[in-house]
MIMARMI-808785 format. One record per residue (C-alpha): residue in three letters; x, y, z. Coordinates in steps of 0.05 Angstrom, whole numbers, plus 5000, padded with zeros to 4 digits. Layout:
DRENZA  aa east north   up
DRENZA ALA    X     Y    Z
...
//
This chain:
DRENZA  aa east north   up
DRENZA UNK 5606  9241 4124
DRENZA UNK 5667  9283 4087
DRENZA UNK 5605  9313 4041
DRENZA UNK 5573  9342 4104
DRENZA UNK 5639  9362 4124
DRENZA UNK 5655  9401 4068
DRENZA UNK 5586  9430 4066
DRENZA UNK 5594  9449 4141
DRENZA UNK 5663  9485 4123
DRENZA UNK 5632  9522 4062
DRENZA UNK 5575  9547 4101
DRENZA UNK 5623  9563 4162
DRENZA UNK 5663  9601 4108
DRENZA UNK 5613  9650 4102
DRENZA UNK 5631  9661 4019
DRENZA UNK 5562  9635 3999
DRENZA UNK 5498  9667 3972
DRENZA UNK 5437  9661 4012
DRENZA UNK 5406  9619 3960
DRENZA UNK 5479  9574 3969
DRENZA UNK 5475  9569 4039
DRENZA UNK 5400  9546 4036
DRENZA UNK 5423  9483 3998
DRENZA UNK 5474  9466 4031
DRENZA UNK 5437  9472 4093
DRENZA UNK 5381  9430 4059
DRENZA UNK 5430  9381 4033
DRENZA UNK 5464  9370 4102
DRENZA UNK 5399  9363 4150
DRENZA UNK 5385  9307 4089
DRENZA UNK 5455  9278 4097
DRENZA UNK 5442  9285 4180
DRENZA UNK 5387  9243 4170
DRENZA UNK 5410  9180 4135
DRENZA UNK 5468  9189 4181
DRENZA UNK 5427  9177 4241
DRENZA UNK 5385  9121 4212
DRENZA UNK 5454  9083 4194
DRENZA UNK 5465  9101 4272
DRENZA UNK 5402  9077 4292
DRENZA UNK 5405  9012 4250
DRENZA UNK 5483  8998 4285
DRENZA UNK 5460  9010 4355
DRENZA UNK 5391  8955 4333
DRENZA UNK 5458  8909 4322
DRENZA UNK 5492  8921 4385
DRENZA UNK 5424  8914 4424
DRENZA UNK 5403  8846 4393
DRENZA UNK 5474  8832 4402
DRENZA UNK 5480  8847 4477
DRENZA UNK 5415  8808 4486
DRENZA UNK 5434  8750 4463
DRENZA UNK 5496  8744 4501
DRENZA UNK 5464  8743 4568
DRENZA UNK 5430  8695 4607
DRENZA UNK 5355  8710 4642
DRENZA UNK 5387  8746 4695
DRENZA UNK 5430  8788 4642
DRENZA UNK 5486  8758 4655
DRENZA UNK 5537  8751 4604
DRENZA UNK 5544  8683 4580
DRENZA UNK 5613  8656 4556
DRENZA UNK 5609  8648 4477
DRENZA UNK 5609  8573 4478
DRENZA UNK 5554  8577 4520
DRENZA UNK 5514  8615 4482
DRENZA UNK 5524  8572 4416
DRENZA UNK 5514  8509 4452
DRENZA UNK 5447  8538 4483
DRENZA UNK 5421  8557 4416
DRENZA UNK 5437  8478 4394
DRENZA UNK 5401  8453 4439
DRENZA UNK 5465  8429 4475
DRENZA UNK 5475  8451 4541
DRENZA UNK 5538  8398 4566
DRENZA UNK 5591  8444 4550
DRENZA UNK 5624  8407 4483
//
């Protein structure tokens, strides 16, 4: 993130050659990219996440629940 920054601020600078500004165009839409799979792959997390706590109706289900349910253990213990 502070290497797209920087390249952001050098391009926004306006001190660069063409052939300059090219690269660090090129090098940022690559850094944009990994940045938005790592995005991607959190918001998987927080999905799966969400899903399994809630119930069939999508309720959430208190965190003992939840573990006890997976068990096999639904008495509350």
């Amino acid at each position: 993130m502070r290497e797209l920054e920087q390249l952001v601020d050098s391009l926004e600078n306006g001190d660069l050659t063409l052939e300059q500004s090219l690269a660090h165009f090129e090098r940022g839409v690559s850094l944009t990219r990994i940045c938005q799979k790592s995005l991607d792959a959190a918001q998987q997390k927080v999905d799966m996440l969400l899903d399994a706590g809630t119930d069939s109706d999508g309720e959430l289900v208190e965190f003992n629940d939840l573990n006890n349910a997976e068990d096999g253990n639904n008495d509350g213990q």
